[in-house]
Steps between C-alpha positions, in 0.01 A plus 500: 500500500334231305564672186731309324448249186396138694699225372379250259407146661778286386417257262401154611767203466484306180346173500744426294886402540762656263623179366305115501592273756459257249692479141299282233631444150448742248398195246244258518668263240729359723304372719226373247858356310501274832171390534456387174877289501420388865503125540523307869854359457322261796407195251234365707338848439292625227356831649647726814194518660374830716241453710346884592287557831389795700168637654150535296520769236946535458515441161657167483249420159535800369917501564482148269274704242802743486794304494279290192460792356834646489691109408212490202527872424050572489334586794312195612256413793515114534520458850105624589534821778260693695423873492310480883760282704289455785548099508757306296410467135759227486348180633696192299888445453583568202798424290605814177741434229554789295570422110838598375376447111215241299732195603633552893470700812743671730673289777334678760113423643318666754239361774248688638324485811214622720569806708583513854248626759457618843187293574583099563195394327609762188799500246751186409658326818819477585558158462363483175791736381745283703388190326523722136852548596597122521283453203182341615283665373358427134460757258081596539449374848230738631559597853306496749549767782340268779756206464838410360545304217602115618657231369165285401393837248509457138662835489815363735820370330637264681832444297613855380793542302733760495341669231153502669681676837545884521806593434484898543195692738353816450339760761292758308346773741354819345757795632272712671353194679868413679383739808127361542563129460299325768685304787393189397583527159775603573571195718390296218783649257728453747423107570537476088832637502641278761353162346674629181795569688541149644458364178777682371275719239660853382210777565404829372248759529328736265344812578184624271266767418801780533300729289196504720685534813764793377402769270847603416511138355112575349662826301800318401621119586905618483390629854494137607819467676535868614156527704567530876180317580573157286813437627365577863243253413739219347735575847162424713429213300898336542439564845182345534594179326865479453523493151817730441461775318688381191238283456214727479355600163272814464292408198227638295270229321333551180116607611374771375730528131441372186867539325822412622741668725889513510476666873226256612675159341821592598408513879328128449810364311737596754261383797495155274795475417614487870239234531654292248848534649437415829291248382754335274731506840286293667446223225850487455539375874239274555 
């Protein structure tokens, strides 16, 4: 009795699944091929224009640093970030047109904004991203967490064309920050989403810093779509806000590297390329 060979534990469950939930394309060109043709077919349009928002510290600058990067080819660091995202390092609205070549830029530009906040005296308000939306707000306008911006402010546009409005908006929430997202800011995203709703505007979300919050993704980034984790976290996240799944990108930004990456561009291609698409929609209609 008790002298047998004990069995060995069995092995823990994979954090893995066998296949991705998620195909991408195997080629980068493609979708660089249509960024670089793209043109609003919308002729009272010069740039689709993406406005990005999300809490303090998501990586909305840094996503704009990537996507420059990978339309101009060099890693670049225009729009300024923060290593210690305790408040938001963003505190103006700011317009980016990335250059195609010496003589023109892409037909894309992005805005971005001050982060949300739990705090009411903290963070960008609510209404100031409403009035962004309708294209009030001028490109610089400093905001001012204690008030909205009003019709008598220099920074207001009172006359905004289509060009000045948004015409596509962007969530970006670090992954492993989809389960810990305070109530209120939560709240916050939410009231964003339905003013953007009313006015018709396609959204999407994207989902950063999957390397620091999965180290199967840490050891190697084709583990994106198979770890059990992200796609629990980009389920939560649907849930949370209603954004369908489909139109959830997991995305690593450019941060820490130096040289290029087919694996890293190819995930911000196909999250921008969506962009564009359901942008264009939306021009088309107005």
């Amino acid at each position: 009795m008790g002298g047998g060979e004990s069995k060995p534990a069995p092995a823990p469950p994979s954090p893995c699944l066998r296949q991705p939930w998620r195909t991408l394309p195997t080629s980068t060109q493609d979708n660089l091929n249509f960024m670089k043709s793209y043109q609003p077919r919308n002729k009272g349009v010069k740039h689709l224009r993406i406005l990005l928002h999300g809490p303090v510290g998501a990586g909305k600058s840094s996503f704009i640093n990537s996507v420059d990067s990978v339309l101009r080819g060099i890693v670049t660091d225009r729009a300024l970030t923060n290593a210690t995202s305790g408040k938001s390092f963003t505190l103006k609205y700011k317009t980016y047109k990335i250059e195609k070549d010496q003589e023109s830029f892409y037909s894309i530009v992005f805005n971005d904004i001050m982060g949300l906040e739990k705090n009411a005296d903290n963070g960008v308000l609510v209404e100031d991203i409403k009035l962004a939306l309708r294209g009030h707000v001028k490109d610089g306008y400093k905001f001012n967490p204690c008030g909205p911006l009003t019709e008598n402010d220099p920074g207001y546009d009172s006359n905004p064309s289509l060009d000045d409005k948004v015409h596509v908006l962007v969530c970006v929430v670090p992954v492993d920050s989809v389960s810990l997202l305070d109530d209120k800011v939560v709240q916050k995203l939410r009231e964003v989403r339905l003013a953007a709703s009313d006015l018709g505007i396609p959204q999407l979300a994207i989902l950063t810093k999957v390397d620091q919050a999965c180290p199967e993704v840490r050891s190697n980034i084709h583990n994106l779509h198979k770890s059990k984790y992200l796609k629990g976290q980009v389920e939560k996240f649907s849930e949370m806000l209603g954004i369908p799944i489909k139109s959830i990108f997991l995305v690593k930004n450019y941060e820490s590297e130096i040289k290029m990456s087919d694996d890293i561009s190819g995930l911000i291609l196909t999250a921008l390329r969506q962009m564009v698409t359901f942008g264009e929609d939306y021009i088309n209609d107005r």
